[in-house]
C-alpha positions in Angstrom: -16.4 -76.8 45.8 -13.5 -74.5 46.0 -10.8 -76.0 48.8 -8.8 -73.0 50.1 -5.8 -74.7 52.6 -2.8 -72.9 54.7 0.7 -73.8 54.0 3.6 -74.0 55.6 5.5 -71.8 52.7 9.2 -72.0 52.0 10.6 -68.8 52.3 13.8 -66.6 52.2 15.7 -66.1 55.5 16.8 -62.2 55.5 19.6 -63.0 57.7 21.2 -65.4 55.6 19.5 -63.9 51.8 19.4 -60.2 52.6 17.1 -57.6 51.7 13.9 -59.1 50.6 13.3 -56.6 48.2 16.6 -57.6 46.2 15.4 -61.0 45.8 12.3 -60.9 44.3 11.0 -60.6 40.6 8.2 -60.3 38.2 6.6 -63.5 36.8 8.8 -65.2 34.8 6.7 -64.3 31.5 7.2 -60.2 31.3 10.9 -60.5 32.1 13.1 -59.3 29.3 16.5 -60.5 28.5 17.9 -57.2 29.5 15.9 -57.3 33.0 16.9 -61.4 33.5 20.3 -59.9 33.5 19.8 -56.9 35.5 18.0 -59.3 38.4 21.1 -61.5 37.6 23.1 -58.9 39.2 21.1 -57.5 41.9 21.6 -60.6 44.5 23.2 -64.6 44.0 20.3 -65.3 45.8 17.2 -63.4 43.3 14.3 -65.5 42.3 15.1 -65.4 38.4 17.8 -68.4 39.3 15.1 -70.1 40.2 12.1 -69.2 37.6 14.3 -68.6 34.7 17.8 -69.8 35.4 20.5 -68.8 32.1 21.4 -72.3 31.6 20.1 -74.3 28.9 19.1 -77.3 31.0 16.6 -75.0 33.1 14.6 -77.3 34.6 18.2 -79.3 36.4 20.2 -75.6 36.9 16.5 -74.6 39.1 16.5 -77.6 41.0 19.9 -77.4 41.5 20.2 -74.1 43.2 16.7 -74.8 44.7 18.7 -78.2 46.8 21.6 -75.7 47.3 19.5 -72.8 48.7 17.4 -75.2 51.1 20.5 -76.5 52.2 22.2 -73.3 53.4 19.4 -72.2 55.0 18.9 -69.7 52.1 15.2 -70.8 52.3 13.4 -72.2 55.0 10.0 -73.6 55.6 8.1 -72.1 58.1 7.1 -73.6 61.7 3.5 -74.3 60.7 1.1 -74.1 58.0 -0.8 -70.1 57.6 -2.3 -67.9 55.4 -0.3 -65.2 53.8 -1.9 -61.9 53.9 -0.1 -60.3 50.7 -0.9 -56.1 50.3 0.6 -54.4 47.2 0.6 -50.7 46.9 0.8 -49.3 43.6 -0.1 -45.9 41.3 -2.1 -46.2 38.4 -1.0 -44.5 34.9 -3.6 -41.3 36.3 -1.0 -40.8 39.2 -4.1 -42.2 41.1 -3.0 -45.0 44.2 -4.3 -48.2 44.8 -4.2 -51.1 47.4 -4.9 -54.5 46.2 -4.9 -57.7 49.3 -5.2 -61.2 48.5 -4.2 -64.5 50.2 -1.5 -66.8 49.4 -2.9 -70.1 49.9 -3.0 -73.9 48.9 -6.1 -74.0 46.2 -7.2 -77.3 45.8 -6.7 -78.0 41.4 -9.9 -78.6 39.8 -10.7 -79.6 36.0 -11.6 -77.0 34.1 -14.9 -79.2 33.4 -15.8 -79.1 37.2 -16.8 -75.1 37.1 -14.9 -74.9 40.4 -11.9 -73.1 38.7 -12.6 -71.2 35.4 -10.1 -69.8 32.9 -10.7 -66.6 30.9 -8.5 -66.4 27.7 -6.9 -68.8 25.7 -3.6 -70.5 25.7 -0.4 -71.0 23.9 1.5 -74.9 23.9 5.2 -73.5 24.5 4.9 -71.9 28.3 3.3 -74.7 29.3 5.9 -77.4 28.1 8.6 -75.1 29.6 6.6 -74.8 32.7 6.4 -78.5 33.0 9.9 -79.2 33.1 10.5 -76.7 35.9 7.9 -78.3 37.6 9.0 -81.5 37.2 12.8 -81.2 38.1 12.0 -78.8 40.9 9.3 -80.3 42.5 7.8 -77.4 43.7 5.4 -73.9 43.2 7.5 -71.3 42.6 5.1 -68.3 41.6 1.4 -68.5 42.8 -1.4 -68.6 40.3 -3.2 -65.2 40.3 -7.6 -65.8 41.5 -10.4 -64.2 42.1 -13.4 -64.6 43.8 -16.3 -62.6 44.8 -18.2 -61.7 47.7 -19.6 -58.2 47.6 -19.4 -56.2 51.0 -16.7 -58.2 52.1 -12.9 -56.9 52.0 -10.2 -60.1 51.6 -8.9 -58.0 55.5 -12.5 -58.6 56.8 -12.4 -62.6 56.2 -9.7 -62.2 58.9 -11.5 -60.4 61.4 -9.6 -61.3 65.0 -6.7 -62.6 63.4 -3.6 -60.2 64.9 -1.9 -59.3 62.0 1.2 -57.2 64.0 4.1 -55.9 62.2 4.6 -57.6 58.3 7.0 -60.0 57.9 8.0 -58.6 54.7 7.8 -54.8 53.9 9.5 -53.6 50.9 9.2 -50.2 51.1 5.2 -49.9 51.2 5.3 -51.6 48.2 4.8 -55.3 49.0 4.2 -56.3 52.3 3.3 -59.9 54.2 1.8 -61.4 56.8 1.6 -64.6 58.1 -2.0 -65.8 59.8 -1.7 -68.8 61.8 -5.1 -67.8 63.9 -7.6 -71.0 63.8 -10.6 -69.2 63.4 -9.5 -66.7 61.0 -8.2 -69.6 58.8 -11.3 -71.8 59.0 -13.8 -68.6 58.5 -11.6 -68.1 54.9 -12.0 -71.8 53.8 -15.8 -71.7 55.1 -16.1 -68.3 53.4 -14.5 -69.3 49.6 -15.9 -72.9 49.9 -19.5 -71.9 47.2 -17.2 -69.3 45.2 -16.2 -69.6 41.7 -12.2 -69.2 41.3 -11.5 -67.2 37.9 -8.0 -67.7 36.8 -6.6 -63.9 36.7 -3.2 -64.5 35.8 -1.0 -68.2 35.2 -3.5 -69.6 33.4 -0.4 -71.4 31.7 1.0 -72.6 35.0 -2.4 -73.7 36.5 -2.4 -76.1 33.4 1.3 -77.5 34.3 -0.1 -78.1 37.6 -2.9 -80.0 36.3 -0.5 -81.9 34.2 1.5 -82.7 36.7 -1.1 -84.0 39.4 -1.5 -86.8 36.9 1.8 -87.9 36.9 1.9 -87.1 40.5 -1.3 -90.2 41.5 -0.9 -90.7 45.5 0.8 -87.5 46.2 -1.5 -85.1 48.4 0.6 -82.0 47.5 0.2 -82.1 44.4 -4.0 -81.7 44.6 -3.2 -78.3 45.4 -1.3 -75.6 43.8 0.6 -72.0 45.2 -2.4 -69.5 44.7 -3.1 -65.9 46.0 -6.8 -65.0 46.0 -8.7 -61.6 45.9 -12.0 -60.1 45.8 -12.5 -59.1 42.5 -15.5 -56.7 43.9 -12.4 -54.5 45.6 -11.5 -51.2 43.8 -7.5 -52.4 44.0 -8.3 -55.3 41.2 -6.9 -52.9 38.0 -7.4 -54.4 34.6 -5.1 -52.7 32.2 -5.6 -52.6 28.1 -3.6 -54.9 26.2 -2.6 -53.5 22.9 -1.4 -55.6 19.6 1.3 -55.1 17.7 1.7 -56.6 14.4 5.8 -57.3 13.9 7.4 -58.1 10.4 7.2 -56.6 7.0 3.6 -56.6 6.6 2.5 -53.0 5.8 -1.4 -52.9 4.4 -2.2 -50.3 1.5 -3.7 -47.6 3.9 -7.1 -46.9 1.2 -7.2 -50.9 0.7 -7.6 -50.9 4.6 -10.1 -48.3 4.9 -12.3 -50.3 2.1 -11.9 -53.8 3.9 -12.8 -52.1 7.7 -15.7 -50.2 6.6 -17.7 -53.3 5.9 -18.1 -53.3 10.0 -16.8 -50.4 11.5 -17.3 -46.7 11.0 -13.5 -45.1 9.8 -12.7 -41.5 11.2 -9.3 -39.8 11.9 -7.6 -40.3 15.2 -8.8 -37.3 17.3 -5.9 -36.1 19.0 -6.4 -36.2 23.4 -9.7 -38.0 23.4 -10.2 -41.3 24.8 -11.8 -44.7 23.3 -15.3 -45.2 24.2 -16.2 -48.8 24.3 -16.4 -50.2 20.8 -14.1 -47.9 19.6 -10.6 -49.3 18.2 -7.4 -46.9 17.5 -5.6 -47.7 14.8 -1.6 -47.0 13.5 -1.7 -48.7 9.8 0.7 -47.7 6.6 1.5 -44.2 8.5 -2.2 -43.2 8.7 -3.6 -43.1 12.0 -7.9 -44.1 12.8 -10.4 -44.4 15.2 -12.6 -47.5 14.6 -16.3 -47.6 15.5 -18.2 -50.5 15.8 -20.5 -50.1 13.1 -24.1 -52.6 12.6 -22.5 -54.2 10.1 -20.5 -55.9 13.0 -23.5 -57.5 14.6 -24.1 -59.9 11.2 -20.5 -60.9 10.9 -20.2 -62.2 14.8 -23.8 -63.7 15.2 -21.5 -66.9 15.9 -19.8 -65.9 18.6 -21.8 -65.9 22.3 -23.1 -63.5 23.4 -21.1 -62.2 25.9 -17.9 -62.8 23.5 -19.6 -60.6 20.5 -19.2 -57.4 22.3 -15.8 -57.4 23.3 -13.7 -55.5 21.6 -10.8 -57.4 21.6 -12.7 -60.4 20.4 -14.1 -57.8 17.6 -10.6 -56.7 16.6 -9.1 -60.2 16.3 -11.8 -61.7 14.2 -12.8 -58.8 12.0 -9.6 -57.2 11.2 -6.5 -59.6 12.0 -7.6 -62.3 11.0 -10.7 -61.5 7.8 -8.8 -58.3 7.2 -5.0 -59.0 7.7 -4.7 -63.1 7.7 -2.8 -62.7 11.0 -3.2 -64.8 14.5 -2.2 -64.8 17.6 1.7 -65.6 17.5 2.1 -63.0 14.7 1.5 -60.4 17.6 3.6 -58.5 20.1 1.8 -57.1 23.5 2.3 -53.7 25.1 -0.3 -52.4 28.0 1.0 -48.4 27.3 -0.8 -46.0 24.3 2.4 -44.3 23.9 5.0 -47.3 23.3 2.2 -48.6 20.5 2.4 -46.0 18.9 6.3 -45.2 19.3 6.6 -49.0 17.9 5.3 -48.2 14.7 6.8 -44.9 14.1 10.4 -46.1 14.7 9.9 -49.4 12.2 9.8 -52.1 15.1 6.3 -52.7 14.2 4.1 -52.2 10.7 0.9 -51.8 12.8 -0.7 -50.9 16.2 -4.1 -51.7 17.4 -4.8 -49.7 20.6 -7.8 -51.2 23.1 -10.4 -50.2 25.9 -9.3 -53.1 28.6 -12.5 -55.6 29.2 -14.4 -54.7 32.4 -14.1 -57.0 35.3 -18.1 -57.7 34.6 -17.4 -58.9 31.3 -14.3 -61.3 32.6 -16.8 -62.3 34.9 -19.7 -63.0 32.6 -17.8 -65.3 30.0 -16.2 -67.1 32.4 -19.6 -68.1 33.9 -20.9 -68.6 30.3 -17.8 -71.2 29.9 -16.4 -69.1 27.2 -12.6 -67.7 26.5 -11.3 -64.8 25.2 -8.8 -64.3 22.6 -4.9 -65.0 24.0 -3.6 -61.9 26.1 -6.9 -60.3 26.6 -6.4 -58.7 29.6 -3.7 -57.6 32.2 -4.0 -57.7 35.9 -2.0 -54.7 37.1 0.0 -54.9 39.2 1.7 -58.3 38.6 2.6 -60.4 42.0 5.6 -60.4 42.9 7.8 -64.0 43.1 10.2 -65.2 45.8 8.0 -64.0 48.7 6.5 -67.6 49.1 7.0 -71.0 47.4 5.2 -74.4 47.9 7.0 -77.7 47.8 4.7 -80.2 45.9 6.7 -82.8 45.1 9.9 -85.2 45.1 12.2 -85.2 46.7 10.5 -82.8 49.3 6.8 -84.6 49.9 
């Protein structure tokens, strides 16, 4: 069963931090150097001192200011434990807007064995060893694992039906806003609600594993159990998957007619077509200077009978077992990410990359379905858009603070 609890979340005081919106950051994993240092400058008291401190040591700097911060009254805990009601606003490439609400929570960590909680793509040793450490020396949650559950019909703001949500405690500019909900009911109809749901790991499947980790070493501590998570409806229109393109770095540069020949075993080859957009099965291409359009062909079908089922028909899955990896001999860390059609392609033509490999996103359906089957997709298969934000809430999990 899925064990949804409130906490009483550390968070910034205005009056002593400023302006929320100066403080916060994206997860620590899609900062840049160049943006670490532009959140550097924007407040002594932003989040990236905290989730990706300069120092070497980053683990001791983090825990450091974390002590020094909690001490000043920089952050403070809250009065008594809630739900956070979290609303972002944002636009969508089409100039289209969204809303997407979710609650910050305590989610109760379950093996991946249980069925409880369920991963969707692969993952990579270094973030989580990094991740650790922080963990470790800070003792606490400092960006919440990204969830979903569903329950069709039922808006995340419907769960808290009768709770009085008033004026946010953190508005930044429409963008992000938060409320806290202490209401009884309203709190015990959530944990009734999300009790019998599945919780698919959206986004942090890297730090969901630290936490894991670090429940074992943690045996006795209650806090622990549980780690930072928000939580939405993935049957809302505001959960946005995004495509997640691969770039292949280096001095590899494939023989364009060699790469036609290898391809057209499985998929059929035609020329870009300038404006029109990928149906699924359909892969865009940016190899040697020449530009395709790949079509899953029937030869495809033979080469991936041992994959399941609902992995076969995915094209990212398709694309990194037929091409990078028969085709080109590459994997996973041999790749660079970008979520934007234009960038891929800009990549290639200035030299920063030898090859593009543009992508239809998966559907939210088909995230669902091989999660349920207990399958994973390849590493980096999909992008939750927006990302949360960090610094609006933190969790203290561990010593010295429980």
């Amino acid at each position: 069963m899925a064990a949804v609890r409130p906490l009483a979340g550390l968070r910034y005081d205005p009056a002593r931090a400023g302006d929320v919106g100066q403080l916060l950051a994206p997860p620590y994993d899609v900062i840049t150097a160049a943006e670490q240092a532009e959140l550097y400058a924007r407040s002594p008291y932003n989040v990236i001192r905290l989730i990706l401190p300069r120092e070497a040591e980053r683990g001791a700097a983090a825990a450091q200011t974390l002590r020094d911060w909690i001490a000043a009254g920089i952050l403070a805990p809250d009065p008594e434990p809630a739900l956070y009601l979290y609303t972002q606003q944002f636009s969508l490439p089409d100039g289209s807007m969204r809303r997407r609400d979710g609650l910050l929570c305590r989610l109760r960590l379950e093996d991946f064995s249980s069925g409880v909680v369920r991963p969707h793509e692969r993952t990579l040793p270094g973030p989580k060893a990094d991740r650790l450490a922080l963990l470790r020396a800070t003792g606490a949650n400092l960006s919440a694992i990204f969830g979903l559950y569903a329950r069709p019909g039922e808006p995340v703001r419907e769960l808290l039906a009768g709770a009085e949500l008033g004026a946010p405690l953190v508005d930044v500019s429409g963008w992000h806003q938060l409320w806290r909900v202490t209401d009884a009911p309203a709190i015990a109809r959530v944990e009734a609600a999300l009790t019998d749901r599945t919780v698919i790991i959206a986004d942090g499947h890297h730090r969901y594993e630290t936490a894991l980790a670090y429940r074992d070493e943690q045996r006795g501590n209650e806090a622990a159990r549980y780690v930072l998570t928000y939580l939405a409806n993935m049957e809302e229109e505001g959960v946005v998957i995004l495509p997640t393109h691969r770039l292949v770095r280096g001095a590899f540069q494939p023989a364009p007619a060699d790469f036609e020949k290898a391809v057209s075993e499985w998929f059929e080859v035609m020329p870009l077509p300038g404006g029109t957009r990928r149906a699924a099965g359909e892969i865009d291409c940016v190899v040697g200077g020449h530009r395709y359009r790949l079509r899953v062909g029937a030869g495809a079908a033979g080469a991936l009978r041992h994959f399941p089922p609902v992995v076969r028909t995915l094209d990212v899955a398709i694309l990194h077992e037929l091409i990078l990896e028969r085709v080109l001999g590459l994997h996973a860390e041999d790749l660079a990410f970008t979520h934007d059609d234009d960038e891929a392609v800009a990549e290639v033509e200035l030299g920063r990359a030898s090859a593009a490999f543009l992508l239809n996103p998966p559907t939210m359906a088909q995230v669902r379905e091989v999660c349920l089957a207990g399958e994973l997709m390849p590493e980096k298969s999909t992008y939750f858009y927006p990302k949360l934000a960090t610094g609006l809430v933190f969790s203290l999990v561990g010593p010295p603070w429980v």
